[in-house]
RODO-124761 format. One record per residue (C-alpha): residue number from 0; residue in three letters; x, z, y. Coordinates in steps of 0.2 Angstrom, whole numbers. Layout:
N
<r resi="NUM" resn="ALA" east="X" up="Z" north="Y"/>
...
END
This chain:
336
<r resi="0" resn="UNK" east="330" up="493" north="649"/>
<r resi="1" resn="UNK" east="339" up="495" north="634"/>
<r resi="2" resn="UNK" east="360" up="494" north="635"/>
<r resi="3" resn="UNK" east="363" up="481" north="620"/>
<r resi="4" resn="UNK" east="355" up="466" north="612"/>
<r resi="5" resn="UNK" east="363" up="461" north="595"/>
<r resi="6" resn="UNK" east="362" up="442" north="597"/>
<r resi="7" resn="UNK" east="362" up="433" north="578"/>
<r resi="8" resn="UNK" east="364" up="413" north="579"/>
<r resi="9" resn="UNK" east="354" up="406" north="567"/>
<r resi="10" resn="UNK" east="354" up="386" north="562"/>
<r resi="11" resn="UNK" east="344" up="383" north="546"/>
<r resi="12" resn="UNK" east="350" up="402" north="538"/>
<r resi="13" resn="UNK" east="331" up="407" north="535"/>
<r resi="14" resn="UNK" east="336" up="413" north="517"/>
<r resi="15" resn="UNK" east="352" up="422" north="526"/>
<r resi="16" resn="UNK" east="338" up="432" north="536"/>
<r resi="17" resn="UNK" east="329" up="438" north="521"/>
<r resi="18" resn="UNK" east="347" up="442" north="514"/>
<r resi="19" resn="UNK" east="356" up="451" north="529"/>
<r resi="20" resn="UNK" east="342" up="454" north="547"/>
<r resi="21" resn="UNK" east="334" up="469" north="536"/>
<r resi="22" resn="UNK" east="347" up="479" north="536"/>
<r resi="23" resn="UNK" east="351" up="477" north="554"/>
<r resi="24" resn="UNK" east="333" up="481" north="560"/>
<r resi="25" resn="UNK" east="335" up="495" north="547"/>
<r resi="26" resn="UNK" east="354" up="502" north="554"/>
<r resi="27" resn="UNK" east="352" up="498" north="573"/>
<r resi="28" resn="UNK" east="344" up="511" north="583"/>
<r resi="29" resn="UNK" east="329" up="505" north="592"/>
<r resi="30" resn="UNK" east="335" up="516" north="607"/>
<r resi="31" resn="UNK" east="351" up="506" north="609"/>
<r resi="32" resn="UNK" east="348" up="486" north="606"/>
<r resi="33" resn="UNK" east="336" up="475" north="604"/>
<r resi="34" resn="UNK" east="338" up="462" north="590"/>
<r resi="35" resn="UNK" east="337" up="445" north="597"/>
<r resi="36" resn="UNK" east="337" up="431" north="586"/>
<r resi="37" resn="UNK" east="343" up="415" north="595"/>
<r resi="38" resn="UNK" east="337" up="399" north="585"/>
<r resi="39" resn="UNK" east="350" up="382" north="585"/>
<r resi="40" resn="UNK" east="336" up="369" north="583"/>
<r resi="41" resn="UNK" east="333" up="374" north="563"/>
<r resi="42" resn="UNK" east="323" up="362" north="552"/>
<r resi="43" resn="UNK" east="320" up="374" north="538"/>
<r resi="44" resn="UNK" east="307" up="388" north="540"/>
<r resi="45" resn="UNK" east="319" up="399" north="548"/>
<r resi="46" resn="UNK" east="307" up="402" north="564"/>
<r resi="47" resn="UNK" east="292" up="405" north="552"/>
<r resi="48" resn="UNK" east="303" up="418" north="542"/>
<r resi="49" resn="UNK" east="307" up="427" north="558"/>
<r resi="50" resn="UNK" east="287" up="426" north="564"/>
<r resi="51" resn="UNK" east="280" up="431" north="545"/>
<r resi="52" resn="UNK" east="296" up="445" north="541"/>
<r resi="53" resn="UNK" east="302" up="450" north="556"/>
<r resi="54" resn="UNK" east="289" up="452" north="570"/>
<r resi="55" resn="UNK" east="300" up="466" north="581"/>
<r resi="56" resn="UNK" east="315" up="454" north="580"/>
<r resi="57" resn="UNK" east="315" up="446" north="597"/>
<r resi="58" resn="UNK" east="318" up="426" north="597"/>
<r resi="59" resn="UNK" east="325" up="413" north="606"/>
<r resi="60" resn="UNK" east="323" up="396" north="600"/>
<r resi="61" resn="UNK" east="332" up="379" north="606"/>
<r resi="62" resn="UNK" east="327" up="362" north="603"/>
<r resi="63" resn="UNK" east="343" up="357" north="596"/>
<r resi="64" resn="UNK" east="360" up="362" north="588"/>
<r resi="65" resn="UNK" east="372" up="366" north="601"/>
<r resi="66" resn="UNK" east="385" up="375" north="589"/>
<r resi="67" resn="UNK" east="390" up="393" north="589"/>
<r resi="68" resn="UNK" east="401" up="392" north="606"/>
<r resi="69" resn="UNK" east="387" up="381" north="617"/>
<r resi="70" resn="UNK" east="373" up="391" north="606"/>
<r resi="71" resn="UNK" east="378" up="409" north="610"/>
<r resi="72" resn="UNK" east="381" up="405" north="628"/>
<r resi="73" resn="UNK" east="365" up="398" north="630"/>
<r resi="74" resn="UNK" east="357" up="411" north="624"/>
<r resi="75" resn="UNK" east="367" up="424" north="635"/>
<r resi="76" resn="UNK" east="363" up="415" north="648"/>
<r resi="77" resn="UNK" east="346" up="423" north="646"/>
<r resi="78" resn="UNK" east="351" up="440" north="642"/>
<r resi="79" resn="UNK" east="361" up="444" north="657"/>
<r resi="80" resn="UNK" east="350" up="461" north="660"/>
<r resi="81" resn="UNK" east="359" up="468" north="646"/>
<r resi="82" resn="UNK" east="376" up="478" north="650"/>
<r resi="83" resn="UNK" east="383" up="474" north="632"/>
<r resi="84" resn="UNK" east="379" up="459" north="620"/>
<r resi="85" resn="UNK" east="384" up="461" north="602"/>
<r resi="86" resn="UNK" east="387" up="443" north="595"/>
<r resi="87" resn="UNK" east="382" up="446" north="576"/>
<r resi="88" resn="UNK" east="385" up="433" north="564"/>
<r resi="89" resn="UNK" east="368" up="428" north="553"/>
<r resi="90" resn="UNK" east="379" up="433" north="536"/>
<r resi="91" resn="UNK" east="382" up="449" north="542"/>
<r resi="92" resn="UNK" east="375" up="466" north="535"/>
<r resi="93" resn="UNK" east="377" up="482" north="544"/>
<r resi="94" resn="UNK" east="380" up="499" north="539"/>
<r resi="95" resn="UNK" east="370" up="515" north="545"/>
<r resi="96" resn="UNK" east="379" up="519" north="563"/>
<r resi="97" resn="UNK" east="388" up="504" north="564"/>
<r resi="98" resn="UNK" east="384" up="502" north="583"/>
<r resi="99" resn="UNK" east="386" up="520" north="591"/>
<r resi="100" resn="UNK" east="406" up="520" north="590"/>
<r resi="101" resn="UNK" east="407" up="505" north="600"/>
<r resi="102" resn="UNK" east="393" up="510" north="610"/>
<r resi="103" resn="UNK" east="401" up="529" north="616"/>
<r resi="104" resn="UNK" east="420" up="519" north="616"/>
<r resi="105" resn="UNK" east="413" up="506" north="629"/>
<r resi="106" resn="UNK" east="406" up="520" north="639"/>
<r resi="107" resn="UNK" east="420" up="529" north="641"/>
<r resi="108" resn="UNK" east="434" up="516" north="644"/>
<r resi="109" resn="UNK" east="431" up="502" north="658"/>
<r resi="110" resn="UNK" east="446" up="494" north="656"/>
<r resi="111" resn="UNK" east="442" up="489" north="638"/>
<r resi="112" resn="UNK" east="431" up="470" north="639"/>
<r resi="113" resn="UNK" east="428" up="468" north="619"/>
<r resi="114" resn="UNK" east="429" up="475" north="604"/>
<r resi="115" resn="UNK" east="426" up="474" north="586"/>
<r resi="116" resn="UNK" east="420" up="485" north="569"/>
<r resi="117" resn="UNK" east="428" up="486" north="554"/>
<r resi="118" resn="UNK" east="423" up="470" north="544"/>
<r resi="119" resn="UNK" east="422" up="472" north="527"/>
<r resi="120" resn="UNK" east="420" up="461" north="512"/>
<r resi="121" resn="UNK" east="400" up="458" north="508"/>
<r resi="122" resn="UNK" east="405" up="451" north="490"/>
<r resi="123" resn="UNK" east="418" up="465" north="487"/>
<r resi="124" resn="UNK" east="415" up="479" north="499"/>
<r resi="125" resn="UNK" east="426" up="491" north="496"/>
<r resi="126" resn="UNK" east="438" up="476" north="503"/>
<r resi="127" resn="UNK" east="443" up="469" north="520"/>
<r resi="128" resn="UNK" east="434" up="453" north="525"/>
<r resi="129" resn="UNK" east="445" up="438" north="528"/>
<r resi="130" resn="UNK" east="438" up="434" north="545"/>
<r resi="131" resn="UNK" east="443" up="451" north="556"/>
<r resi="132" resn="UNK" east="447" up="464" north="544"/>
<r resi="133" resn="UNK" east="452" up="480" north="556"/>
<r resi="134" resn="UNK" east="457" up="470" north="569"/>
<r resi="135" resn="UNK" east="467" up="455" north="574"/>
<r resi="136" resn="UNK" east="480" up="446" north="583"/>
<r resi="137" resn="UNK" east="492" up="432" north="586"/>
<r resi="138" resn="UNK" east="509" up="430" north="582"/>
<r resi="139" resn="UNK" east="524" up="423" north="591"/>
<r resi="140" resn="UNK" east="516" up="405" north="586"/>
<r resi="141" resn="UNK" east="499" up="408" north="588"/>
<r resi="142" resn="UNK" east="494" up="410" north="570"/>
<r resi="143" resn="UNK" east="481" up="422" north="568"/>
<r resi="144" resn="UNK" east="482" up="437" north="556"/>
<r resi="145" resn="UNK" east="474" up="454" north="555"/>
<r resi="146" resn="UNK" east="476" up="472" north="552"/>
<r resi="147" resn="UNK" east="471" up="470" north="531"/>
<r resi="148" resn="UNK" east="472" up="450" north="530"/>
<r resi="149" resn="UNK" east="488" up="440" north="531"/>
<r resi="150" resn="UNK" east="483" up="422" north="525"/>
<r resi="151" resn="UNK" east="475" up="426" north="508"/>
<r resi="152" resn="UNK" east="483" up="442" north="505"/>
<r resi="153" resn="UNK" east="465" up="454" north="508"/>
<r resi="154" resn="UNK" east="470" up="473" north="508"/>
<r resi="155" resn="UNK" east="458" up="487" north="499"/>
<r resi="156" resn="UNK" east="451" up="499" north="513"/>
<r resi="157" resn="UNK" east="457" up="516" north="509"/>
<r resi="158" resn="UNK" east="457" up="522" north="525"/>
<r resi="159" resn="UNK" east="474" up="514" north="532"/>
<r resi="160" resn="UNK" east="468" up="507" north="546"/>
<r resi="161" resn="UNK" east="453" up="519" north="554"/>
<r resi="162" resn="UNK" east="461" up="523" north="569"/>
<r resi="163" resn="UNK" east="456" up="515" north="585"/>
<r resi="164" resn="UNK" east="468" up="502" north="591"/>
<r resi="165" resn="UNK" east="471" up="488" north="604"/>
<r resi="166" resn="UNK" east="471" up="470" north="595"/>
<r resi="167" resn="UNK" east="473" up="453" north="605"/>
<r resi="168" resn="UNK" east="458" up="449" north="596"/>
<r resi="169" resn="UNK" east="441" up="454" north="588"/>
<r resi="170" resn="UNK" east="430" up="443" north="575"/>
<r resi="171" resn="UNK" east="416" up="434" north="583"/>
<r resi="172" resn="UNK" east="408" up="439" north="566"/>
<r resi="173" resn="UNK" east="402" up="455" north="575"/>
<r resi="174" resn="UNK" east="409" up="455" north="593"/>
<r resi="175" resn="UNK" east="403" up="470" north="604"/>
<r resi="176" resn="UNK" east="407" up="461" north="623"/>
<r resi="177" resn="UNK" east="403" up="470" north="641"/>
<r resi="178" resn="UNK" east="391" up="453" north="647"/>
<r resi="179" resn="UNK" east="397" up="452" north="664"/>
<r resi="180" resn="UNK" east="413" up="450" north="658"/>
<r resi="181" resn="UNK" east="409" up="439" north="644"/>
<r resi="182" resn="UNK" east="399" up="428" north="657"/>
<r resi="183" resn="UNK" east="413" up="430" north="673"/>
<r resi="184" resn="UNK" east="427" up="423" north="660"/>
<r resi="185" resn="UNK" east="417" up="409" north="656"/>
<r resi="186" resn="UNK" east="408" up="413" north="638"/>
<r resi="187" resn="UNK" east="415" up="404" north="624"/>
<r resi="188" resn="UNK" east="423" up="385" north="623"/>
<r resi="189" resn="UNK" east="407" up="377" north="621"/>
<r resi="190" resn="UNK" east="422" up="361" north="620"/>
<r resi="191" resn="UNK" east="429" up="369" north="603"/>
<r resi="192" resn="UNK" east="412" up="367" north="594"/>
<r resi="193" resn="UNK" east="416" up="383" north="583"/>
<r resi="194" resn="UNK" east="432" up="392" north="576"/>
<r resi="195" resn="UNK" east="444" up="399" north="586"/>
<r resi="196" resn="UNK" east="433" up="402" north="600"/>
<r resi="197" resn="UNK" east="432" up="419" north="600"/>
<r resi="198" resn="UNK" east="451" up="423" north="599"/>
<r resi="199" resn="UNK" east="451" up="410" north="616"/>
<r resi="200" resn="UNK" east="438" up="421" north="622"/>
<r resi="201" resn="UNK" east="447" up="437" north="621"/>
<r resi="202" resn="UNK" east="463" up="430" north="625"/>
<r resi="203" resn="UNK" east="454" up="425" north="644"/>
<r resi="204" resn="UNK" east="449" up="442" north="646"/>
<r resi="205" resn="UNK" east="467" up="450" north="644"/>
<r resi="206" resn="UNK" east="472" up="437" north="655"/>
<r resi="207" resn="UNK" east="460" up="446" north="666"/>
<r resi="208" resn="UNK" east="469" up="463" north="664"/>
<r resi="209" resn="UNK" east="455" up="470" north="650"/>
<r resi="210" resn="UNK" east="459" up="477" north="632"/>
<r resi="211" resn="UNK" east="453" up="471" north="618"/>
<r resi="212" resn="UNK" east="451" up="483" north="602"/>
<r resi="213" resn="UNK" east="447" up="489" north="584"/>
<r resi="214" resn="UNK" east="435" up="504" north="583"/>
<r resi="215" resn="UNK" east="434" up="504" north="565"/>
<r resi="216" resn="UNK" east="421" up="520" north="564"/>
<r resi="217" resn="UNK" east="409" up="506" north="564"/>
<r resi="218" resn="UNK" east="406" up="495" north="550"/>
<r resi="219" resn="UNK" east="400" up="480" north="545"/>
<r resi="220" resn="UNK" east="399" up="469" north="528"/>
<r resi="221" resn="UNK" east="403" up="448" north="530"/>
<r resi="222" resn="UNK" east="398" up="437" north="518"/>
<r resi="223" resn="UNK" east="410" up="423" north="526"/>
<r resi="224" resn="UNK" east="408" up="406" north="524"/>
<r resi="225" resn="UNK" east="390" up="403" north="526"/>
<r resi="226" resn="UNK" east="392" up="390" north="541"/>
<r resi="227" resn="UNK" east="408" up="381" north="533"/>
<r resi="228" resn="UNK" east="415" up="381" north="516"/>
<r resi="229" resn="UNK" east="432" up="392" north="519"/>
<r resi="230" resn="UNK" east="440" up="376" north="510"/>
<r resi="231" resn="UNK" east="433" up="361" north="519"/>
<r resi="232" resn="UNK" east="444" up="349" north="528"/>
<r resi="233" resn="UNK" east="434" up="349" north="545"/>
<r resi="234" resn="UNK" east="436" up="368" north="546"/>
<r resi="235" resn="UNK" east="455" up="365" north="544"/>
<r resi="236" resn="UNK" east="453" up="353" north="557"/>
<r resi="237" resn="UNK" east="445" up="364" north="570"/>
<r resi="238" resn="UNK" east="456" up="378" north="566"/>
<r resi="239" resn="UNK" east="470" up="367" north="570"/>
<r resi="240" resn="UNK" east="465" up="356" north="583"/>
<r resi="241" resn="UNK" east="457" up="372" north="592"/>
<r resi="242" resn="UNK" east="471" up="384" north="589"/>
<r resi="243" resn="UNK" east="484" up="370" north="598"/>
<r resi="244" resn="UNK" east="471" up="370" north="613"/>
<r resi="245" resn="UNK" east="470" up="389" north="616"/>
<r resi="246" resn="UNK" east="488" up="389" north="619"/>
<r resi="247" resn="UNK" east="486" up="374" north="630"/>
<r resi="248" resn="UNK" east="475" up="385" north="640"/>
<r resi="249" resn="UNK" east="481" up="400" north="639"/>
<r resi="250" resn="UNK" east="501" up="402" north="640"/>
<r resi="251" resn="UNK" east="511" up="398" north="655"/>
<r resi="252" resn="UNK" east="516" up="383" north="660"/>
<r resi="253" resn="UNK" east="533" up="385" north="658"/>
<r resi="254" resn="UNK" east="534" up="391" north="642"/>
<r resi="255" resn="UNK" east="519" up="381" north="634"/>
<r resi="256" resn="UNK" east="526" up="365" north="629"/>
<r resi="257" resn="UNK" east="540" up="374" north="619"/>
<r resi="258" resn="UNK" east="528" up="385" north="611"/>
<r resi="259" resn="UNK" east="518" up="371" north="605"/>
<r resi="260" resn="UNK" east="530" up="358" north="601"/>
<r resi="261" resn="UNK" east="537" up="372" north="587"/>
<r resi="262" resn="UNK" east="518" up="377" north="582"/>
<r resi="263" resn="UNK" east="515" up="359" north="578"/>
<r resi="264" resn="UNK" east="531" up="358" north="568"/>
<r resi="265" resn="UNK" east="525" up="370" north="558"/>
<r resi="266" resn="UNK" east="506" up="357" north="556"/>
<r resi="267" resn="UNK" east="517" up="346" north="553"/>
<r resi="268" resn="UNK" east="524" up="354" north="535"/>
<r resi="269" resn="UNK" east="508" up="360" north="531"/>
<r resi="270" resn="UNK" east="503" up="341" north="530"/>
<r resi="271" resn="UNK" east="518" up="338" north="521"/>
<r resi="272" resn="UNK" east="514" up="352" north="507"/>
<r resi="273" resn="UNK" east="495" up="345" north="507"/>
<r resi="274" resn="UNK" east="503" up="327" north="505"/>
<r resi="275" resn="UNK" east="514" up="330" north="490"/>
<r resi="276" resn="UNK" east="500" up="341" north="482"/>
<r resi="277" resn="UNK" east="488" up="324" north="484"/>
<r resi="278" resn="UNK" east="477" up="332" north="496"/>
<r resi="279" resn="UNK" east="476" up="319" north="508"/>
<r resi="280" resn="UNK" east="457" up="322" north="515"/>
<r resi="281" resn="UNK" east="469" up="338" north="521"/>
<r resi="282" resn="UNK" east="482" up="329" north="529"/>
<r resi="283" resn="UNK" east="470" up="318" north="538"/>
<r resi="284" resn="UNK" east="462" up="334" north="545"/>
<r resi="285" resn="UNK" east="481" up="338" north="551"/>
<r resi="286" resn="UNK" east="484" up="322" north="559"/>
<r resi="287" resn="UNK" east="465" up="320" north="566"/>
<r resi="288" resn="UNK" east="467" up="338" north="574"/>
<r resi="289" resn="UNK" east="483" up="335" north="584"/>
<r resi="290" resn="UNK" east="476" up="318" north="588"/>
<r resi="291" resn="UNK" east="461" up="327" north="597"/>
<r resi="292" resn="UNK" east="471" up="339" north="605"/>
<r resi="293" resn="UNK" east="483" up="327" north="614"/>
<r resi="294" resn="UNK" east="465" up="319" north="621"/>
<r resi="295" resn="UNK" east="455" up="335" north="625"/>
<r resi="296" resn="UNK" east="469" up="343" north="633"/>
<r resi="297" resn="UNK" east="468" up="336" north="649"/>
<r resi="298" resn="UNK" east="452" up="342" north="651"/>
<r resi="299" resn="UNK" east="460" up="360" north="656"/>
<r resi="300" resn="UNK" east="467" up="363" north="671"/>
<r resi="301" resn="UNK" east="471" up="384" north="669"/>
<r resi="302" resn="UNK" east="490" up="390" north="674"/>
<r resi="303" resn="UNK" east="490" up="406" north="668"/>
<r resi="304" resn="UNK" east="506" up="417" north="677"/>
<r resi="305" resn="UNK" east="508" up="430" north="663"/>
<r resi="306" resn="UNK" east="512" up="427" north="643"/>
<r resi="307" resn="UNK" east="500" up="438" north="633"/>
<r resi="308" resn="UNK" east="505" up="431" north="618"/>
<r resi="309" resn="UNK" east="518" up="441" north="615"/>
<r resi="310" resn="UNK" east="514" up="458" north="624"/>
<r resi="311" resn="UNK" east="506" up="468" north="612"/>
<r resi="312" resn="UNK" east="521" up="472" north="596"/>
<r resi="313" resn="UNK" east="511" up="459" north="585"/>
<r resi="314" resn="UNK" east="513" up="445" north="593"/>
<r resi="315" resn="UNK" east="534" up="445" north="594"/>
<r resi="316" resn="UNK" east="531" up="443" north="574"/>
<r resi="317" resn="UNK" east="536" up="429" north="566"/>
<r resi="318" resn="UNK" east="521" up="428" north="554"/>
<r resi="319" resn="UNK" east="524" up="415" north="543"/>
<r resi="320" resn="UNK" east="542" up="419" north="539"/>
<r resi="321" resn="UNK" east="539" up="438" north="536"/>
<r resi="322" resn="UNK" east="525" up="432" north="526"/>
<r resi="323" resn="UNK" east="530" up="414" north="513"/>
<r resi="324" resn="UNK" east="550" up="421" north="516"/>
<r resi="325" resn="UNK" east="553" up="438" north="516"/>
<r resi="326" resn="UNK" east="537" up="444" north="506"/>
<r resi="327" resn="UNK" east="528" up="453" north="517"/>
<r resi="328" resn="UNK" east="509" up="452" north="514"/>
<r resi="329" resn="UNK" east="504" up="468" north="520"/>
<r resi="330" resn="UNK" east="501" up="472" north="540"/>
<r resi="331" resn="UNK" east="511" up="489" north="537"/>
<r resi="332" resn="UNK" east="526" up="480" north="529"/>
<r resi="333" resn="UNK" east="525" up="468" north="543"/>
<r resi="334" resn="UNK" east="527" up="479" north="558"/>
<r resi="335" resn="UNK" east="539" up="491" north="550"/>
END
């Protein structure tokens, strides 16, 4: 039995499979992972593109679209045999011994439950991607931000962040995952559809006393995007509305209603900046997301004892003032 299988979701991406799966059959040693394909209920031809082009690829087809979070759990649930599941994104090209560093890190450190390679830009590769760069974490109000990605400020990668570090979260674009872990902490949030699922994820297993981290001797090139336009309003919804139910989840309750009253504050001038500018498909997305929350909130019942927001030096951050008040778009300028 083989140690890993590279999971890729697929909903009707048949020409991403022709654009991105060769070179992960071409970079992933056949020694180390099988290639699973798991198959949200497409329409196109994507099954017949994986049967005609890609015979060794292993597939797993569903009847219908169960989302990214519902979609990759199903399919784990099939692939427990497996000591590490690789949850690859269908836009996502690999380089030539991407896997092996996360592989040999994983080996030799139990205590560490998920981590992540470094995430390069497909369009402009010598670029961090927007969705994980080298690494990524939360600040002291939950907004996310990475090593080489602070909002839209996207660093060039000349080598400033290859060392190996923890993070509070790795991209569910290319998430290497221990699978018993990944299964005992419950999988992903099949309730948040998709977005933000995978920082929830990670932030359950530190809750369980695990590490999360950045290996970044792997590397990997994402398009970004391909699932939901970057600039639509229901991908600002689901950020939002998901981002305001992670904390819910996963802080303390004696510190949670505080945390998320002030988060919401800062919703709330995001609206007001969309609302002057005319955008008001985006302040409808604003108001629909808080809306949602205060309803699907009930639904969890967690008390977490400990806060790891804060924990880790990146998290005691004040993103958004270093960032739109004090100038600082670059992760070392933040944490200097």
């Amino acid at each position: 039995m083989k140690p890993i299988a590279v999971v890729i979701l697929n909903w009707n991406g048949a020409s991403l499979l022709r654009e991105y799966l060769p070179t992960v059959c071409r970079n992933t040693p056949a020694s180390l992972a099988d290639i699973i394909v798991a198959d949200n209920g497409s329409t196109d031809n994507s099954v017949e593109v994986l049967q005609q082009d890609f015979p060794a690829v292993n597939t797993i087809l569903f009847a219908e679209n169960y989302g990214f979070a519902e979609g990759y759990n199903r399919a784990i649930e099939q692939l427990a045999d497996y000591r590490y599941i690789v949850l690859l994104n269908s836009d996502v090209a690999v380089a030539d011994g991407w896997l092996q560093p996360l592989y040999d890190y994983a080996e030799l450190h139990d205590d560490v439950a998920a981590m992540q390679p470094k995430i390069r830009a497909y369009r402009d590769k010598e670029s961090f991607e927007y969705a994980g760069a080298a690494g990524g974490y939360l600040d002291c109000n939950g907004f996310p931000y990475c090593r080489g990605r602070i909002f839209d400020t996207v660093e060039r990668d000349n080598g400033q962040y290859d060392d190996v570090c923890e993070v509070a979260w790795a991209s569910g674009a290319a998430l290497f995952v221990r699978t018993d872990l990944y299964r005992k902490a419950g999988g992903l949030d099949a309730k948040f559809f998709a977005h933000m699922e995978e920082i929830d994820l990670c932030w359950r297993l530190r809750l369980m006393g695990y590490r999360i981290m950045a290996v970044p001797q792997g590397v990997v090139y994402h398009y970004g995007g391909a699932s939901l336009d970057s600039a639509s309003p229901r991908k600002l919804y689901l950020n939002y509305r998901n981002n305001l139910l992670m904390m819910y989840k996963n802080l303390p309750a004696d510190i949670r209603a505080w945390r998320i009253f002030r988060r919401m504050l800062y919703d709330g001038v995001s609206a007001l900046k969309y609302l002057v500018s005319g955008q008001f498909s985006y302040v409808k997305a604003v108001w629909d997301a808080h809306f949602d929350y205060r309803k699907m909130k009930g639904q969890y019942h967690t008390r977490p004892a400990e806060n790891r927001l804060n924990d880790l030096p990146q998290g005691r951050v004040n993103i958004i003032l270093d960032y739109f008040l004090l100038g600082k778009k670059r992760y070392t300028d933040v944490m200097k």
